[in-house]
N, C-alpha and C positions, 0 to 999 in steps of 0.2 A: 753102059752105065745105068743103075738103076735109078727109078724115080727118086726124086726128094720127095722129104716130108717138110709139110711147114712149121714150126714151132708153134705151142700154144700159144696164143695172144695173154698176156700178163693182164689180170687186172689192175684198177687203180690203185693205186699204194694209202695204205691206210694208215690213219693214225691211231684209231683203236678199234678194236675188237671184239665181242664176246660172242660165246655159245654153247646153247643150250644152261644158258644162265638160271640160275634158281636159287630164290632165298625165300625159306620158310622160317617164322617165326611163330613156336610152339606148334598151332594149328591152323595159323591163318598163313595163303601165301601168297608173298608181297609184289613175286615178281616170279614166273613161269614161261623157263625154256625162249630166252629173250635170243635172237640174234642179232644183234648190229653191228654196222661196218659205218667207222668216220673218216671219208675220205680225205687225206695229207691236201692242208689248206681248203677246205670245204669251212661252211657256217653252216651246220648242223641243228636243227631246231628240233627237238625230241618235247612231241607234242602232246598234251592227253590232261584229262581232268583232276582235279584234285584227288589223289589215294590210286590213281594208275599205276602206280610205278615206278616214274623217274628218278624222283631224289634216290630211292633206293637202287636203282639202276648206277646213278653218278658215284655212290657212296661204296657200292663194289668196285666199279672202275678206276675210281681211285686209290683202289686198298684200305678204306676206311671199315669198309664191313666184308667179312668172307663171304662167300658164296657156298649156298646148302651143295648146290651144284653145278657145275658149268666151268669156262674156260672163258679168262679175260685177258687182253692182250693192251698196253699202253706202250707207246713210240716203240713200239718190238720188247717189249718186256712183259713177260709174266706176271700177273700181278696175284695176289699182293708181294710176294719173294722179292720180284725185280722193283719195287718200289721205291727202293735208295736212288735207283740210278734212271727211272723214269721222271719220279715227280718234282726234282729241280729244274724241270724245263715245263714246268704246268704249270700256271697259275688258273686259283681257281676261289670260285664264291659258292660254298655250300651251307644253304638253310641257315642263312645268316650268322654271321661272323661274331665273335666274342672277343669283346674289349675292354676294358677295364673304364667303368664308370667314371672315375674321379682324375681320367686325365685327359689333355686336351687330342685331341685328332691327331695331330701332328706329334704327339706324347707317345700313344698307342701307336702309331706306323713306323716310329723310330724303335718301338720293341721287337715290332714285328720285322723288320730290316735290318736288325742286329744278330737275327736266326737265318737271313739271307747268306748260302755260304760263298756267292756271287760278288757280294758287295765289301770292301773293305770299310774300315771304318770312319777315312776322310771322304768315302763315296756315299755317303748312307744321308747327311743332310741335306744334298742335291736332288736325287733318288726320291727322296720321301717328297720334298717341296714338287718336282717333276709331275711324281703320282698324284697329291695331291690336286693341283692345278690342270691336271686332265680328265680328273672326272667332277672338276667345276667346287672343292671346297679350300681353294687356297683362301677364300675368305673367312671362311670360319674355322682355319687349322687351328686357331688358338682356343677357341671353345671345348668344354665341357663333354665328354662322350654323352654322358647325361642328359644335356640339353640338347642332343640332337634331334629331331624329326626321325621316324620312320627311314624317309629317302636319304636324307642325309647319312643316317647309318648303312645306308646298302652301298652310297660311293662309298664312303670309307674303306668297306668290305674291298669293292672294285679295284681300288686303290690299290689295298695290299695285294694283289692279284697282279697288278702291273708293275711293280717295284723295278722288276727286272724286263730285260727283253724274254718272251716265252717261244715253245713252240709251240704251244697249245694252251689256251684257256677254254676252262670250263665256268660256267655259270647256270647256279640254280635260280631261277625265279630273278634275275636280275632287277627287273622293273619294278617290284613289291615295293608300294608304298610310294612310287614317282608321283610327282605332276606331268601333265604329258609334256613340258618342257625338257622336264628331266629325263623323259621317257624316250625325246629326240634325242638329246645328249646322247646317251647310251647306246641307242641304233646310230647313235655318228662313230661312236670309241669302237664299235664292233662292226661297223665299214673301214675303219681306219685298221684295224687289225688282219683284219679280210685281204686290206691292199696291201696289206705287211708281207702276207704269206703264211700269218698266225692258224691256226685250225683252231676254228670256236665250236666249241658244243655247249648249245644254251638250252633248258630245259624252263616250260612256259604252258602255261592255260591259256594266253592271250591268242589268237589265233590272228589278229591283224598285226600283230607283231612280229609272230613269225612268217609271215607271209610278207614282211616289208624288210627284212633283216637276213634272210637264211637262201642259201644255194639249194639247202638237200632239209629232207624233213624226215623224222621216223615217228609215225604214228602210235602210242602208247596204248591199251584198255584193257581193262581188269587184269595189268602184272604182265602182257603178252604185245609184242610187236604185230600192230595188223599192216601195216606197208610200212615202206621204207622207198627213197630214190631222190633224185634230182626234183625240185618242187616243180620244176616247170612241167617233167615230164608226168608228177603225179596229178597236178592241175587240170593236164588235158588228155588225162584214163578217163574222165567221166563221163555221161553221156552228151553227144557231141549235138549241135544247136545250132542253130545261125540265129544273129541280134540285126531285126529291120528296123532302120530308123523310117518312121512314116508318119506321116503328121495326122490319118486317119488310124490309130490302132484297133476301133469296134472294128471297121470295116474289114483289117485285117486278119481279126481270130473271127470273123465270120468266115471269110472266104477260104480260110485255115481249115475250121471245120468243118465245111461244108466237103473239102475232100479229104477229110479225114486225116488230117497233121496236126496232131496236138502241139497245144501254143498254148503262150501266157503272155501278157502285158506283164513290165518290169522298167523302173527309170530309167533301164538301156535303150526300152523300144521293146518291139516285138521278138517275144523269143519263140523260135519255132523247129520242133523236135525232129533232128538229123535223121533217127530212126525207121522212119515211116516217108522219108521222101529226103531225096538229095538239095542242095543248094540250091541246083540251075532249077527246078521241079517246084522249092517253093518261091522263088522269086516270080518263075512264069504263072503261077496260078495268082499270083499278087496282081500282078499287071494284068493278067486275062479278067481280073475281077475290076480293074479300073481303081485300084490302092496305088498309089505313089509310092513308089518305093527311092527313099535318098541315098541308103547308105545301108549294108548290109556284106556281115565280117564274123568267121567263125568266134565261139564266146568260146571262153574259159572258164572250167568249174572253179569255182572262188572257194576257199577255203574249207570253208563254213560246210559249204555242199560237200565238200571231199570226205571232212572231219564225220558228218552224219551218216555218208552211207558207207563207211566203213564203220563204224562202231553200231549201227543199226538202230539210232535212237533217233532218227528224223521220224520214220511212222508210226513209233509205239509213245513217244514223245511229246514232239510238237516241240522240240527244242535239240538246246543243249545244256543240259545242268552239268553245274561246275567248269563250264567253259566260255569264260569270257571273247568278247570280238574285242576287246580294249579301243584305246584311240590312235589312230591315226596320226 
């Protein structure tokens, strides 16, 4: 009998796709040779500064804009062609929502859920009150589109998004214009979603956002995907650290330096560079210096750090322009 062969291992099952995406406009281009993969029930945080990218990314994905070039795939559908039979199971919030001024909330979402072809027509008052009172405006359904707020207008948007059960929401810039009340709100609807088994793909400059909200992240700049994967596992690519809690920290980056393991003080405690010396190596030079050492646990690159040394703008810098840490 001959050997067997093992079958490939199947990746995860995705919910969309693109590649080698491209969309040029006249001479400027907007988005360059993008790949992404959204993994079936992932929260997707597709991350990058204002003019990276995304919206223009989502608006292909969706079939809203063609592509100069490339291949896009939504729930197994070609898009834009398969777009009839993809986008009744998306709901989505793109570069804010158009409403008709002069009618009230619950006015507007009752127009927009009469294009629902999910909903019949004794389903659509219950439906609309539903959406409304999950993203927190059953109290102002009878107001004015007009007199909304900023954030008020972005539930509404969220709103028509949730009408129906989805397999997938997308959301551009969701938080735009929140208070960070509201801004909880919204990371609760999209944990709640999460638990559903919904696949969310949010696209955000907020960077404490997506890092409080998202499974998987794909990093955006100038038009191009610079990483993509599980945030956890991208978190801890960076370079790696031990965080010493010690109640003497000079003492510490003296004795640090003194054998050569770059450190920094940081309100973790002493942080002291993996690179140049192991775990066990800089605790025993702590204690051979007579530093108390309480409490000492590998660190994880935080966002912020990920976001800089992948787009290369922490040393030329000194920041991140166009990229908010938002709140917590």
């Amino acid at each position: 009998m001959g050997a067997s062969v093992e079958a490939p291992t199947a990746g995860p099952a995705l919910a969309a796709r693109t590649r080698g995406l491209r969309k040029v406009y006249r001479t400027a281009v907007a988005v360059d040779q993008v790949d992404l993969d959204v993994p079936e029930g992932a929260v997707l945080g597709m991350l990058g500064p204002n003019g990276s990218g995304k919206t223009t990314t989502i608006r292909m994905l969706l079939g809203l804009v063609r592509p100069t070039e490339g291949e896009v795939e939504l729930l197994g559908h070609r898009m834009p062609d398969g777009a009839p039979r993809a986008l009744p199971e998306v709901g989505a919030l793109v570069e804010g929502p158009g409403f008709h001024p002069f009618l009230s909330g619950r006015e507007n979402l009752r127009r927009v859920a009469a294009a629902e072809p999910r909903l019949s027509s004794a389903a659509i008052p219950r439906a609309v009150d539903d959406a409304l009172e999950r993203v927190g405006l059953g109290h102002a359904a009878h107001r004015r589109y007009r007199g909304y707020s900023l954030g008020m207008k972005q539930r509404l948007g969220l709103a028509s998004a949730l009408l129906v059960p989805r397999r997938m929401v997308v959301l551009d810039e969701p938080t735009n214009g929140l208070d960070p009340a509201g801004t909880r709100e919204i990371r609760n609807i999209i944990g709640e979603l999460h638990a559903e088994g919904v696949t969310v793909l949010v696209s955000s400059h907020l960077l404490a956002e997506v890092e409080a909200t998202c499974t998987h992240v794909a990093v955006l700049h100038d038009g191009t995907v610079v990483a993509q994967g599980e945030l956890d596992e991208l978190l801890e690519s960076g370079t790696p650290s031990l965080v010493v809690s010690t109640p003497d920290g000079d003492g510490a980056l003296t004795a640090l330096r003194d054998n050569r393991i770059p450190g920094r003080l940081t309100p973790e405690g002493v942080r002291a560079d993996l690179t140049a010396a192991t775990a066990p190596q800089v605790i025993e030079t702590l204690v051979r210096a007579g530093v108390p050492v309480h409490e000492a646990k590998r660190a994880r690159t935080g966002l912020e750090d990920l976001f800089a040394r992948l787009t290369q703008r922490d040393s030329e810098t000194g920041g991140l322009p166009d990229v908010d840490e938002g709140t917590s």
